[in-house]
N, C-alpha and C positions, 0 to 999 in steps of 0.2 A: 884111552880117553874117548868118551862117546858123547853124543850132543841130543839128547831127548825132550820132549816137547809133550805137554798135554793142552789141548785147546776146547774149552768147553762154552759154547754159545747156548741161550736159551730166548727165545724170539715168542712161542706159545704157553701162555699160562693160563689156569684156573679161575673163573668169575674173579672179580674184586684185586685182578692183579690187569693191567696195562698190558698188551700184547708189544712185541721190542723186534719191528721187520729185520732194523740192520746189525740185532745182536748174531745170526748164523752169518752175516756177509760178512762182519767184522771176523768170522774165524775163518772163513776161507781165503780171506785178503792176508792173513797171518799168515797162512799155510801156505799161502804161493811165494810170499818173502823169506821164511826160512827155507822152502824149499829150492830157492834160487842159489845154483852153485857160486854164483860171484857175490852173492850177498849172505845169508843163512848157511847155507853147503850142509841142511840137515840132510839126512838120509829119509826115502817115504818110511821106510818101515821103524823108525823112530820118532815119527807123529801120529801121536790118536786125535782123534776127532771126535766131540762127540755133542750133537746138535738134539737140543731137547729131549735129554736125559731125564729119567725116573730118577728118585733118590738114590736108592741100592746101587744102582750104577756109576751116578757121579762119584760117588765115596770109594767104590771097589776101585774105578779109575786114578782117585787120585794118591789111594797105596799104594797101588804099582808102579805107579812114577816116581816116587820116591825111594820104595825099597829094592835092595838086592843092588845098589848104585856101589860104583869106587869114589876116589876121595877127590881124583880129576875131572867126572861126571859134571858136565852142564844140564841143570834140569831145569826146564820151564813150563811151568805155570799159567794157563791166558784165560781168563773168566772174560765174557760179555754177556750181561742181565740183569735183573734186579738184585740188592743186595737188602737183606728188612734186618732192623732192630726189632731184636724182641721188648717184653717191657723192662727188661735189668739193662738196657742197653746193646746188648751182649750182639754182634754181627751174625747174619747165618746167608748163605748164598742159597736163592733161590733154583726149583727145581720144575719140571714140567706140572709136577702133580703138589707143586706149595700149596697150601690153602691156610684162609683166615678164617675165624671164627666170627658168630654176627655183631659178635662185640668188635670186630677189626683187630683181634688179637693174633699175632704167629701163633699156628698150629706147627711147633717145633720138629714135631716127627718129621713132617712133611718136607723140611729144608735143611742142607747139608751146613752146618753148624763150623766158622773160623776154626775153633779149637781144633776138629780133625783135620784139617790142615796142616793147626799148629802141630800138632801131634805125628803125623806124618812126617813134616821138615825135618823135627827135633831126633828122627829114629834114625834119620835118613845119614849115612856116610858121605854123602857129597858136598863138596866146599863150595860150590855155588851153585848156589839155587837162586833162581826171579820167576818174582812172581808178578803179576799183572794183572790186575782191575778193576776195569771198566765197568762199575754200576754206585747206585747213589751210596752212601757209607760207606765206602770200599776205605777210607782212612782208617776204620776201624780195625781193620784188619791186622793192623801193627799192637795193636790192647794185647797185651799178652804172650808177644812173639818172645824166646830168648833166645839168647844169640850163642852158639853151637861152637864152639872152639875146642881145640886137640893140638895145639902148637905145630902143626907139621902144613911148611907151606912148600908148593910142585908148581913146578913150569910155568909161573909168574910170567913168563915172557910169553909164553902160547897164552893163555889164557886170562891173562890180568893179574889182579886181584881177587883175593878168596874171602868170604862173607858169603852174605842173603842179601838181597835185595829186592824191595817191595813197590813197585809204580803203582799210585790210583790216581784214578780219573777226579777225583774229590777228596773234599777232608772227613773225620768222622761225623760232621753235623750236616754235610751236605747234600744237594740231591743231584745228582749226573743229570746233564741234560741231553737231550737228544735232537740233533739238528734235523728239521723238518725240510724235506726237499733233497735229501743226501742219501746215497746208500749206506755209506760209515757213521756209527757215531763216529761226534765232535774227536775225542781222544783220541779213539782209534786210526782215525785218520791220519791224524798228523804224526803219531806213529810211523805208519806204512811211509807216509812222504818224506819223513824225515832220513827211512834207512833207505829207501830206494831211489832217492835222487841224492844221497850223499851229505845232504843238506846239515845232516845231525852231526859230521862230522866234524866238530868244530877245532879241535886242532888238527885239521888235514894230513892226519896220520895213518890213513887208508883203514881204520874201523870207526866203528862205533860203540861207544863202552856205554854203560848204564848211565850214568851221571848225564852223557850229552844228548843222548837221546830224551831223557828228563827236561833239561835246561827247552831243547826245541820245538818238544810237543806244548811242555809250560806255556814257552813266551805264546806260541801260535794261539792255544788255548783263548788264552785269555784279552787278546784281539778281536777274536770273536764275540765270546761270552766272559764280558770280566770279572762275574763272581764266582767263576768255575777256579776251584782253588789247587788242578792236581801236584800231589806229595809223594816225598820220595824218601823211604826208610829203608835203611840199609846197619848193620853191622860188621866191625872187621874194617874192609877194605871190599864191598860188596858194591860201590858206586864206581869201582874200574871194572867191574865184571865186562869182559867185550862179548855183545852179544854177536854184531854182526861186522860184514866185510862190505867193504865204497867198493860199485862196481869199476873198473879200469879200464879204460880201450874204449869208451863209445864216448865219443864226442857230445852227440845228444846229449848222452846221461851227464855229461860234465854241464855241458850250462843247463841241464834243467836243476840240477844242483846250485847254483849260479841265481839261478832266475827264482828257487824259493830261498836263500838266502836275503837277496836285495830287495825282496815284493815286501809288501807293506799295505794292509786295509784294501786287499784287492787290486791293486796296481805298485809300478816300478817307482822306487826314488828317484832326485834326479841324479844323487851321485854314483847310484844303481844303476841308471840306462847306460851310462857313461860307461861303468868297467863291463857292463854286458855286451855294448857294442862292438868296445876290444876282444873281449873274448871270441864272438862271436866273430870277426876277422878272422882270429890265431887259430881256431877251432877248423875256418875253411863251410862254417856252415851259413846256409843262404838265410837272406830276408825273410823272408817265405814259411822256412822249416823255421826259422827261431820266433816270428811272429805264432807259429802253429805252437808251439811248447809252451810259451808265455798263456796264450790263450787258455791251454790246456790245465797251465799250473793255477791262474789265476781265472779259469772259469768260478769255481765254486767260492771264492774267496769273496771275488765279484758280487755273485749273488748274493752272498752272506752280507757284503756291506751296505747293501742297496737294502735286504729284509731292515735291516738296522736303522737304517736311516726312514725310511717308511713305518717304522715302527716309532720311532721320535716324532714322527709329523702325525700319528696319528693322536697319539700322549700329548702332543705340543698345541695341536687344533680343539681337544677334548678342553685341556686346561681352560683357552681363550674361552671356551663357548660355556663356560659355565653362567648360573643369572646374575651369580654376585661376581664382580668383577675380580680378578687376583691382584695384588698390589704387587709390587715387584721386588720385593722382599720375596714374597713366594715364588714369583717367575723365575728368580733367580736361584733359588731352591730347588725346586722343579726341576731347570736345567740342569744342574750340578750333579743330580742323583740320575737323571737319566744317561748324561754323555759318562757316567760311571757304571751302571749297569750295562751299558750298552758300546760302551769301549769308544765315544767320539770325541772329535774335539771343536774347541769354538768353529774353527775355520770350515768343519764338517754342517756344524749346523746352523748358522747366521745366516746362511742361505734360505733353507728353509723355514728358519720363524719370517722371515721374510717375505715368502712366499705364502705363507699361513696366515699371515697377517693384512697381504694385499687381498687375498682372497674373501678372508670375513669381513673387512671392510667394503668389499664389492656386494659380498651377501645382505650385508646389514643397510648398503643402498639402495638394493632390489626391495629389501624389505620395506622401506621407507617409501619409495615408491609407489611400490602395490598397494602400502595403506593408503595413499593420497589418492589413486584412483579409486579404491573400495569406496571411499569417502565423498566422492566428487560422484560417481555412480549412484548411493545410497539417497544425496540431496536429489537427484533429478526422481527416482521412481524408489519407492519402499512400500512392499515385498522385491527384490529383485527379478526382476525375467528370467526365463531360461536362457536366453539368449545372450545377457549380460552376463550371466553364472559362467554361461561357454567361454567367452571370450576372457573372461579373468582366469579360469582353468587354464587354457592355453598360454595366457600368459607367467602362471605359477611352474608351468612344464617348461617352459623357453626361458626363466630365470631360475630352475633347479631348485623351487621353494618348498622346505619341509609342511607335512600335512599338520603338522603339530601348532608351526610359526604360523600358517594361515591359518587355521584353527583362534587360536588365540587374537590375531587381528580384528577376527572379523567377529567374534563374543565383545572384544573393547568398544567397536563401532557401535555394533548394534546397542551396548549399552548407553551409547552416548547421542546414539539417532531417539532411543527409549526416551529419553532424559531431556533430549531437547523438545519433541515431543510432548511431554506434557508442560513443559515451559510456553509453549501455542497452546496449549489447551486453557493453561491459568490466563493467560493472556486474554485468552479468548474468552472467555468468565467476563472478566474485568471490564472487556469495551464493548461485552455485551449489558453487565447491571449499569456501566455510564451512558447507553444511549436508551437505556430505557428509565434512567434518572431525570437525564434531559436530555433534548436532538432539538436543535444542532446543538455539538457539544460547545462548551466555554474554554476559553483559551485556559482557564487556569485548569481546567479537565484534558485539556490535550497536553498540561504540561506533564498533567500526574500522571498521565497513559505513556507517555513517553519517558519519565523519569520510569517507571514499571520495567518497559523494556529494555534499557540501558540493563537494569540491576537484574533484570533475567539475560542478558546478555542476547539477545533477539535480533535478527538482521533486518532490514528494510524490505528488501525483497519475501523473505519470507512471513513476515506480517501483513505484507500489501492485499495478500488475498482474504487471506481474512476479517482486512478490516472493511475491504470493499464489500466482503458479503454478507456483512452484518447491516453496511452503511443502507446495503438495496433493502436487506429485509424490512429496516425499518423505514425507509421511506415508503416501500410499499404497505406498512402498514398504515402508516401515516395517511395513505390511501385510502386506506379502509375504513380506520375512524371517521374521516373527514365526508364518508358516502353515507355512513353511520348517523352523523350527526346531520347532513341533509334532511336522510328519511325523519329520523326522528323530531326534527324541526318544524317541517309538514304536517308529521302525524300530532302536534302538542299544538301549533296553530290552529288545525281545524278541530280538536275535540281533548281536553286534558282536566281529570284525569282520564287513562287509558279505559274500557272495556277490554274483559278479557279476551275477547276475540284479537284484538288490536295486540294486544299485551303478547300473545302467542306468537300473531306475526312477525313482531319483533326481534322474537327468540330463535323463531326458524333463520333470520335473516342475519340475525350476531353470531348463529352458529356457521352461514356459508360464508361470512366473510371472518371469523375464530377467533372471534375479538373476546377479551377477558373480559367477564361479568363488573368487576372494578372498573374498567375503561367503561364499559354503559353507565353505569351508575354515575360516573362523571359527566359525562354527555350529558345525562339527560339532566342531571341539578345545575348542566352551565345553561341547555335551553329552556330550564325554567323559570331559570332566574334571570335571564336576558327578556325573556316572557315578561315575567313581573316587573322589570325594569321597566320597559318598553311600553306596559300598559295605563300606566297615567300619562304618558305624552300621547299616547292616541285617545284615549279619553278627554287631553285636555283641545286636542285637536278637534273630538267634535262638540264641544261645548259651541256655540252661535252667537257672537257676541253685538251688540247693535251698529257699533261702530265700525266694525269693519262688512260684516255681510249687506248684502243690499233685500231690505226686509218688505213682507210685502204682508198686509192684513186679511187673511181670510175666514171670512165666518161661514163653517163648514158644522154642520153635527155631527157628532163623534160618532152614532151608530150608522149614519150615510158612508161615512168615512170608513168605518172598519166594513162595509157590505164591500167596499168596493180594495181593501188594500187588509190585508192578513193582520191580524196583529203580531204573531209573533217577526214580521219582519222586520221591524219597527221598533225603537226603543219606547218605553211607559210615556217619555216627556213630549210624542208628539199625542197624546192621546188626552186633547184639551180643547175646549171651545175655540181659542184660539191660539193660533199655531205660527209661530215664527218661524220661517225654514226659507231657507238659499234654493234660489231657482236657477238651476244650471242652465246654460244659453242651450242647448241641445237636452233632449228628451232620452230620460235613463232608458234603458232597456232590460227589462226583467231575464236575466240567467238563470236558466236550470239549473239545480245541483245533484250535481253523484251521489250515492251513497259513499262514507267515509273506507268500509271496508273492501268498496271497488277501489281506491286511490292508495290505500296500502296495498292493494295486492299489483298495480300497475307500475306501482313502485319497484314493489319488489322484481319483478320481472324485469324490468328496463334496468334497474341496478345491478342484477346478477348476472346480466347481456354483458352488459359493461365492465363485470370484475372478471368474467372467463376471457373476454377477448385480452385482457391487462396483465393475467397470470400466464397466457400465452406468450404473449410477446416477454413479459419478464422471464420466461422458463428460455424464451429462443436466445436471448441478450445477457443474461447473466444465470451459468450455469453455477447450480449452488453445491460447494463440495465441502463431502463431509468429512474430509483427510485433506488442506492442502498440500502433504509431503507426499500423498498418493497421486501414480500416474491416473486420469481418466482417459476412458475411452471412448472418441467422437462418440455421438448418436447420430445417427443418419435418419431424418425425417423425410417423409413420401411428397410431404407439400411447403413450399416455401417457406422461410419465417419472415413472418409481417416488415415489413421495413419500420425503425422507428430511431427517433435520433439516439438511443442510448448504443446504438448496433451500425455506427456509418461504416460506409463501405467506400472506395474509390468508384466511381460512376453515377452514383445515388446520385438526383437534386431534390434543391433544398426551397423552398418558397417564401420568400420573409411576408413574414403578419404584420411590420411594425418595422421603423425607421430604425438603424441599426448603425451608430453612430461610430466612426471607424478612427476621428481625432483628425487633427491639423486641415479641418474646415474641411471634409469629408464625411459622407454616409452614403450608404444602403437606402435606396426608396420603397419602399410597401412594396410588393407585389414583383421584388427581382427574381430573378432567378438563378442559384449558384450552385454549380457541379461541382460533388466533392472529389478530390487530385487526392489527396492520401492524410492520417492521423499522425499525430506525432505526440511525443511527451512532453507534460509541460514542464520546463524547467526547476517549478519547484512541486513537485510530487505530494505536498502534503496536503495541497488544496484538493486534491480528489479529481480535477477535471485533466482535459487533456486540450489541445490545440489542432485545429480542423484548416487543413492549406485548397482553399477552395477554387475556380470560376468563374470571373461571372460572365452569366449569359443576357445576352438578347430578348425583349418580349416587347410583345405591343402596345402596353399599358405603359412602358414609359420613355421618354422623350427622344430623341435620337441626336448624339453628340459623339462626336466623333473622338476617337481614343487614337493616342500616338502610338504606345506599346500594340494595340489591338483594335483595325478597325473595325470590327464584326462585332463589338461590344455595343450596346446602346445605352443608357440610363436615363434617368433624369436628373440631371445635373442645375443647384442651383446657379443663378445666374453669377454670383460670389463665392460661387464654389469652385474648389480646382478637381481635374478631371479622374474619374474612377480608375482604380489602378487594374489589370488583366487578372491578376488573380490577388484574395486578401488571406487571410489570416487570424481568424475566430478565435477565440477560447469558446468550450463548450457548453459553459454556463449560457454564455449571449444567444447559440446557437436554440438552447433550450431555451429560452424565454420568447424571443423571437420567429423562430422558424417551424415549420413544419415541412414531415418527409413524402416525395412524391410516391406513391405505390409503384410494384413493378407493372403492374395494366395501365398505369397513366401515360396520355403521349407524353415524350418526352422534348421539351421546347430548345436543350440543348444540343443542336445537330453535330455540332463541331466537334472532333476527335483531339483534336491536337491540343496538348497538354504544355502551356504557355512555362517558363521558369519561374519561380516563386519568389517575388519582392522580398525579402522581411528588412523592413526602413521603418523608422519611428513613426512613417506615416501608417503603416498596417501593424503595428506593433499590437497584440490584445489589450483592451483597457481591462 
């Protein structure tokens, strides 16, 4: 009886075939296990080896392990490689030099084809034969086999049972896999484990027969990878074939036997830890060593369970993150297919959707987050800064945000910054065609401007600037008409119609203050017809009526008369023998007159003094922007801005022109003097103005009465009046009508620093 072995790996192949590192480590792990006298007890020179084989030699190899056999001959068989269907289906085991065609067809020459095999076994005298392998199709390799009988059965008790018997790694439709991070294939391995720690043993009868070694590398298998389906085809009585012998005498090898019995998804049962701890008493072997064995048996198992489970969380997290949400019909689907490809169970993975699921929820809060800053950034300045870009970057890196997810954010913003945007633009249309329909506007026009914004959805805040820089342009224009209609008032009183010389001046003059041609045309048909209005009441004013003037008769010669007095100064009716005319108590005095074209041009000069000084101070007081959602950049000017009430400042005073009446039998006298303490808003923001918390000071112009809150105040107090409070409280319309701002070169009449606490009582309340 002799025990012979063929072992054939192939690890290097041909373009268009996968390169297979642990197909030659799988034949050398084979070769040390047969070779083991307490397990295998082959003889070396009864194993070939033969590691990335040419065709001609796999083939000559495996006739000779077949022929010239007796009928008690153990012969074995070990393939580890690729295995390809041709296109009839038909198995052929690959060779170092297989090769495909470009169509991806087997080039059949090139690979050792089942049939020779079969054809070898069927020649062959030996009553048991196993064969073995490990590559994808390898089920295939049963198509065709038949089963070899001669009625004559030998040493049943040496040797088992007589048959063929066929182990693959797969079925005929499947593909072998190959464990990544392992020197063994999947099969292979659990092969070797199963005969070298005893483990396969499963009726503890000191071998290992075919059948059990089957049952152990199966079950392990498919713990791992559960679609890996390996099968076991046998003939006769080919599944008692004993291939090998349970080593005896080493305690170690007894509980590592022990230890892959009771492991389980990389770790110990508990009913496991239990009979290993016994054993591991009765054995005599330490904590120590048997922590080391366990480790060893269940490093790789370990790892494999952990790829597995990390491979669920990544399938589990992909699922969540999809745009269309899954219903749970499909999450449950999902799971069902994965903890089956993947060999888990619930308890393996509740954990992890768990974990997968705190975690996109933490994501999808960062996310929500950073949009509400992007957002809150965008209103304050649009273009962004680099400065603000930085700080939102850092913050994308410190909450692990995809380029993809801020990407898409910040296109939504921007289209919604776009959008609102021209929302102030239409806006701003609007309440610019109403204030140049009419100013000031009509309440039933502030309602329609405000219904406008409600249905553009426009905030307070962000209209506010707008409406304010409309509100100045047109008051300044209102400026301009109103210098407009001056000049042109003068110019039609002293001479109308125009000369074109005059008519020119004009134009030069409509054009430095940019007034539309329509607006003159207006102007000048209101002062024409105020003109004509106005000229029969002066006409009738100098008619001389007897009864009221005091008449006096002079008989005078018209031609004495006109030597001594012009005619044309005079109207036709004094140019009469006799003459009724009012003798004023004092002696007229003859006035020289200008020419008309000196008086427009001193006009114009003194009017254009006075629209640069005006444009000034409006450019210093109200800066006109042409983005409010844009940030501006100070301007820094070389020389002061004018002081003017539209621009108060805290320390400014203020000068009253005019009695300034404050309620509950209280006022302001002419000529006070009030330090402005700081501006506030006014409660209702739609009026435009704002509330001025003032001072007041001391001056010599008015009476001196003593103040209880402040005696350093003076006024003039009437005598029925109760006394001026230390500081009041304006609205800035009164302030405008009322006051005037001191320059910064004027003394300043308020010495006193000390900034008193601010009344607000219904006696200083603004009217």
């Amino acid at each position: 009886m002799a025990k012979v072995a063929l072992l054939i790996g192939v690890s290097e192949y041909e373009p268009g075939l996968n390169p297979l590192p642990s197909a030659v480590k799988d034949v050398e792990a084979m070769q040390q296990v047969l070779l083991h006298p307490e397990m295998g007890d082959f003889t070396e020179t009864d194993i070939v080896v033969l590691k990335n084989p040419q065709r001609q030699d796999m083939e000559e190899a495996i006739e000779n392990l077949f022929v010239h056999r007796q009928k008690d001959d153990l012969l074995v068989l070990f393939f580890s490689g690729h295995g390809i269907k041709d296109d009839t289906g038909r198995l052929f085991l690959a060779t170092r030099t297989t090769r495909k065609t470009p169509r991806g067809d087997l080039i059949r020459s090139s690979a050792v084809a089942a049939s020779v095999v079969h054809e070898s076994m069927s020649r062959s005298r030996s009553k048991r034969q196993v064969v073995i392998l490990d590559s994808c199709f390898s089920g295939a390799f049963a198509e065709g086999l038949s089963a070899k009988d001669d009625g004559a059965v030998n040493i049943r008790e040496q040797l088992g049972g007589e048959g063929r018997a066929v182990l693959t790694s797969s079925s005929s439709t499947q593909y072998s896999f190959e464990q990544q991070g392992s020197d063994l294939s999947i099969y292979t391995r659990y092969l070797i484990e199963g005969i070298t720690t005893g483990a396969a043993d499963i009726d503890e009868d000191g071998v290992v027969s075919i059948d059990e070694l089957h049952d152990y590398a199966s079950r392990k298998v498919r713990e791992i990878q559960p679609t890996m389906r390996p099968e076991i085809y046998t003939s006769r009585e080919g599944f008692k074939i004993r291939l090998t012998k349970v080593p005896q005498g080493d305690p170690k090898q007894k509980y590592r036997k022990e230890v892959a019995r009771y492991s389980n998804r990389g770790d110990v049962t508990f009913v496991g830890r239990k009979i290993l701890d016994a054993l591991r008493n009765r054995l005599g072997i330490s904590e120590i060593e048997a922590t080391a064995i366990e480790d060893e048996m269940l490093a790789v198992a370990r790892q494999e369970f952990r790829q597995k489970l990390q491979q669920y969380e990544r399938d589990f997290t992909e699922a969540l993150q999809q745009t269309v949400a899954l219903s749970e019909d499909d999450l449950n689907a999902l799971r069902q297919n994965l903890q089956q490809i993947l060999g888990l169970r619930n308890e393996d993975t509740m954990p992890i959707e768990a974990q997968v699921k705190a975690r996109i929820e933490a994501y999808k809060r960062h996310l929500q987050h950073y949009r509400q800053l992007l957002a809150k950034a965008m209103r304050q300045e649009y273009p962004l800064s680099q400065l603000t870009r930085h700080q939102l970057q850092q913050m994308q890196q410190e909450w692990q945000l995809k380029n993809e997810d801020v990407a898409a954010i910040e296109n939504s913003l921007t289209a919604e910054v776009e959008a609102y945007r021209q929302k102030l633009q239409q806006f701003e249309q609007a309440f610019t065609i109403a204030v140049q329909q009419e100013y000031p506007l009509s309440e039933a026009k502030h309602n329609q401007l405000w219904q406008q914004q409600q249905l553009l959805g426009l905030k307070a805040e962000d209209i506010h600037p707008i409406t304010a820089r409309i509100t100045t342009e047109r008051e300044a224009y209102q400026q301009k008409l109103q210098q407009y209609e001056q000049v042109i008032t003068q110019a039609i009183e002293h001479q109308y119609p125009f000369t074109e010389e005059i008519r020119e001046e004009l134009r030069r003059y409509q054009h430095i203050l940019e007034i539309r041609d329509e607006e003159v045309a207006r102007i000048e048909q209101k002062v024409v017809r105020q003109k004509n209005t106005n000229q029969p009441q002066i006409q009738q004013s100098n008619t001389y009526e007897p009864s009221v003037a005091q008449s006096y008769s002079i008989n005078i010669d018209a031609d004495t008369f006109l030597e001594e007095v012009k005619a044309d100064e005079f109207p036709t009716q004094f140019l009469s023998r006799r003459v009724t005319q009012v003798i004023p108590e004092t002696k007229p005095v003859k006035t020289p007159k200008l020419p008309l074209y000196w008086i427009v041009s001193l006009i114009f000069v003194v009017a254009a003094g006075f629209l640069g000084l005006f444009v000034r101070q409006l450019r210093g007081t109200f800066p006109i922007f042409s983005n409010p959602l844009q940030t501006q950049n100070p301007i820094i000017e070389a020389t002061p801005t004018p002081r003017s009430l539209a621009n108060l400042s805290p320390g400014w005073v203020i000068k009253t022109n005019n009695d300034i009446s404050l309620g509950n039998n209280q006022s302001l006298p002419r000529g006070a003097f009030l330090e402005v303490i700081e501006k506030k808003l006014n409660p209702n923001p739609a009026s435009g103005s704002f509330l001025v918390s003032m001072r007041v000071c001391a001056n010599k112009s008015t009476q001196t009465s003593a103040n209880p809150n402040n005696p350093a105040v003076t006024t003039s107090v009437p005598p029925n009046s109760k006394p001026l409070p230390a500081t009041v409280l304006l609205n800035s319309s009164q302030v405008n009508r009322f006051g005037v701002v001191l320059q910064s070169d004027a003394p300043n009449p308020c010495r006193t620093v000390t900034q008193p606490p601010i009344i607000e009582s219904s006696d200083t309340s603004p009217t």
